[in-house]
N, C-alpha and C positions, 0 to 999 in steps of 0.2 A: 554788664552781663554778656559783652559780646564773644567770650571766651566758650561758651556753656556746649556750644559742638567739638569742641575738645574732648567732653568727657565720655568719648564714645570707646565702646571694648567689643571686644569677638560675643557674641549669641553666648548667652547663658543657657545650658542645655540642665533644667530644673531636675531635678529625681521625679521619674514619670510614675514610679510605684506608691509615692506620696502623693497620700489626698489633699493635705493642707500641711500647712505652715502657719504659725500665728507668732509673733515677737516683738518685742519693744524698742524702737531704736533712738538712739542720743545722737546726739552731731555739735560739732564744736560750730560758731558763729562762720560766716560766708567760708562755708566747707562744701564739698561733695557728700551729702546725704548719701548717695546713691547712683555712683557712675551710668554713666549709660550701657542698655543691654536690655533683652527680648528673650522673653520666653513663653512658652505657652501656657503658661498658668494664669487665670483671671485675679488681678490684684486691688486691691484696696487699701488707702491708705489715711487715717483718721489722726487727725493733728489735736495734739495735748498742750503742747508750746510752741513759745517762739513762732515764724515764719520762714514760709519756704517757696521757692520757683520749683515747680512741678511743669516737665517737658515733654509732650507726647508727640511723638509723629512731628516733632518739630514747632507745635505750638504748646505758649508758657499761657501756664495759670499762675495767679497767685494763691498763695494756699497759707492761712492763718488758723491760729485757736480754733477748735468746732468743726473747723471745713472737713470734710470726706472727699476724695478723687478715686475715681475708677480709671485702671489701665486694664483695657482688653487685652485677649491673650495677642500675644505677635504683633504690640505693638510697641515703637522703638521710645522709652522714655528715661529719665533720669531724673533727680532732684538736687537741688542745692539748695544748702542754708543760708537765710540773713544774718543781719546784724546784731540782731538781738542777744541775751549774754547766753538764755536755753534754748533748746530745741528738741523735740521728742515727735514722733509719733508711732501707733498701731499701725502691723504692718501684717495684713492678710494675703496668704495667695493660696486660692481653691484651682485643684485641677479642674479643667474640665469638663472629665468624663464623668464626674459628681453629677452633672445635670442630668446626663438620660438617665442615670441610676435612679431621681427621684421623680419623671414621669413618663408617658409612653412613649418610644419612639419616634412617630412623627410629630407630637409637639414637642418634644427635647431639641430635635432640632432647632426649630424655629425660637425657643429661647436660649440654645445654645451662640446663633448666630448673632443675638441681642450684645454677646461679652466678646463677638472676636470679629468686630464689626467697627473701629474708631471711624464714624462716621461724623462731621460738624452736625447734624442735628439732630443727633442721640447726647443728649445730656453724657458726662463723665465728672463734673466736680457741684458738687451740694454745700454752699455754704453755711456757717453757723446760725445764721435769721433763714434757710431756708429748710433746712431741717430740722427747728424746731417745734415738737409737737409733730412730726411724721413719722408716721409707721419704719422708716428708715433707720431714724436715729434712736426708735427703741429698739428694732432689732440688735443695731449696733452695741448697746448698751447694752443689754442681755447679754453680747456674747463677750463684750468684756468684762464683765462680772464672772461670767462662768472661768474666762483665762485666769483672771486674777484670783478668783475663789475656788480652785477648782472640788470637789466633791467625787463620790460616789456613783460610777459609771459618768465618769467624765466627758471618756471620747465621746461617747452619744449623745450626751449632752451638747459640746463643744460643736459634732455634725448635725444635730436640729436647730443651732444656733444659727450657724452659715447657711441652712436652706431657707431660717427664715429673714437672714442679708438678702438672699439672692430672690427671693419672692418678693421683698420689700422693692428693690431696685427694677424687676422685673415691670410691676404692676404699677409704681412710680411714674416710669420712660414708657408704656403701653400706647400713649396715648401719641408720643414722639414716630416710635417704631411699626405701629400699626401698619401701615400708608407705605413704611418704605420696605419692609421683607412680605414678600405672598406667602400667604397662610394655604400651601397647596403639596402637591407629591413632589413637584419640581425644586422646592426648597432645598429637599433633602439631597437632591443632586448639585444643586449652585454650591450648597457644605462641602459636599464631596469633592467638588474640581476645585475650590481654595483651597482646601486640604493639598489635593495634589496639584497644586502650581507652586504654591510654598513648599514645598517636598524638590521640587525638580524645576524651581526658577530657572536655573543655572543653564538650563538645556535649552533646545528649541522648539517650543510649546506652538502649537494654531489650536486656534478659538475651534474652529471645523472639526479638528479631531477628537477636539474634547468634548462638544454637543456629539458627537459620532458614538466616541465612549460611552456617554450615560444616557445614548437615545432617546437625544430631543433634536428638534431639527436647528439648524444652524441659527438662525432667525431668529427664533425663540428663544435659546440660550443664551444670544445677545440681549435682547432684550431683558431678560431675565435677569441674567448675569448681570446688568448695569443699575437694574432697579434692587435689587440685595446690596450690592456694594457702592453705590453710586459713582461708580466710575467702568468705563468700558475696561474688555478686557487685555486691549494693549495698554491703556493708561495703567490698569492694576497691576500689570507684569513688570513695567519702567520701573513703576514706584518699587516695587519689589526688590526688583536688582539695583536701581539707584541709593535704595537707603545700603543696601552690602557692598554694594560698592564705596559708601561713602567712607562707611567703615573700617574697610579693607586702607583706604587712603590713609585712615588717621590712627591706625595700629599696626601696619603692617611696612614693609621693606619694601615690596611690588612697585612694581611701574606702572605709569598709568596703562597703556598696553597691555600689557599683564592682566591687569583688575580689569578691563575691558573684556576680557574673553573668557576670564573666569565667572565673569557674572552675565553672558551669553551674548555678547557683542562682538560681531568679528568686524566690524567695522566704524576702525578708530573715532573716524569724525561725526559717524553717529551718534558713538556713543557719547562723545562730547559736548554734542548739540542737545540732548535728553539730560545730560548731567546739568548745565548750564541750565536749563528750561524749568527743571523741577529744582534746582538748588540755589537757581541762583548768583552764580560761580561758576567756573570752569575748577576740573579735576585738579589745576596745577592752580589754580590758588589754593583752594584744601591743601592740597600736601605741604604750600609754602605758609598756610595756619597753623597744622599739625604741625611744622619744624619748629614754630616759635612756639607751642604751646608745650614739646616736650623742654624743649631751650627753658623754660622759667622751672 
């Protein structure tokens, strides 16, 4: 499976005026289920057959019969098939903006932040012995009976399905997530500057202007900012541009150089030494991965 960062593509830019999507998917044995690619949509993926490596942010699960995995929104994943002779699963993605639509404002936030959060210790995959008998996997099962049977004011049915996925998964990880997002007015601003860091990675971001922006003092914002997303805010900026950059390496023509300034590094060997750090690699073995992996 040392091939599986191959299956990386340009950002999936989802249809933003779609509240959901729901679909059945087949894959032929040790195949790409699901090339790599990021989008903003909160997703879910409930296995019927066969086996599958499910890759988030760079870490695999395995994922068989029963198991359920959550991909938060904007975060870099892909799947691939086993061995097995089938392979199937449900495959949900809810926008969103679904969540403040079902409570107030400042707590939408704060469960908003629960799906676009790939934090290690926020649960993301439920195997078949752990959601058995859990509020989870009866939501889940409600809502694929509604897809498969559909009836008589559908949609609405199909959208009280998915709020009650996302209540089940919500109130499940409460106990995970508690501890690590403030349940405060500042929440609603930390949402605000990952919105816009991810909008405008590419440029040249300070921590100080953006506590300035949403009038908190600098201090505090650190603070803050690290305890929501568990990582400081240059660490969460790297990771940002390193995973586009990595991208950029393994579907594009560019030079390192190039992908260096495009994703806000005007300085080569730095950006070298952050690629190396969080990947693992230098830039120019990726590219010299990429050549073999388009080569076969």
């Amino acid at each position: 499976m040392s091939e599986q960062k191959f299956f990386v593509q340009h950002p999936n830019k989802a249809l933003l005026e779609k509240e959901w999507d729901m679909f059945v998917w087949e894959s032929e044995p040790n195949a790409i289920a699901a090339a790599a690619h990021i989008h903003d949509q909160i997703e879910l993926l409930y296995v019927t057959e066969g086996r599958f490596i499910a890759t988030v942010d760079g870490r695999p699960y395995d994922l068989a019969e029963g198991d359920l995995i959550l991909f938060c929104s904007n975060a870099i994943h892909h799947v691939i098939s086993l061995s097995e002779p089938r392979h199937s699963y449900y495959c949900l993605q809810i926008n969103s903006t679904m969540l403040p639509a079902l409570s107030h404002r400042r707590e939408a936030t704060d469960y908003t932040l629960r799906f676009a959060l790939n934090r290690e210790e926020l649960p993301c995959l439920w195997t078949r012995e752990a959601l058995e008998g859990s509020e989870i996997l009866t939501a889940v099962r409600r809502l694929v009976e509604e897809y498969e049977h559909p009836g008589y004011a559908t949609e609405i049915s199909m959208k009280c399905r998915m709020a009650e996925v996302l209540l089940a998964l919500l109130r499940d990880s409460r106990g995970f997530s508690q501890d690590l997002v403030p349940a405060n007015e500042t929440t609603a601003c930390i949402y605000r500057a990952l919105i816009h860091i991810r909008q405008h990675f590419k440029e040249d971001l300070g921590e100080q202007a953006l506590a300035k922006q949403y009038g908190i003092s600098y201090s505090y914002f650190s603070r803050q900012f690290k305890q929501v997303t568990g990582m400081s805010f240059r660490q969460y900026l790297n990771s940002l541009r390193i995973h586009y950059a990595e991208q950029l390496l393994l579907t594009s023509r560019k030079s390192i150089t190039e992908i260096a300034g495009e994703c806000g590094y005007n300085n080569i060997s730095y950006f070298i030494s952050i690629y190396k750090h969080l990947k693992g690699e230098t830039p120019k073995k990726t590219l010299q991965n990429a050549s073999v992996g388009r080569s076969k």
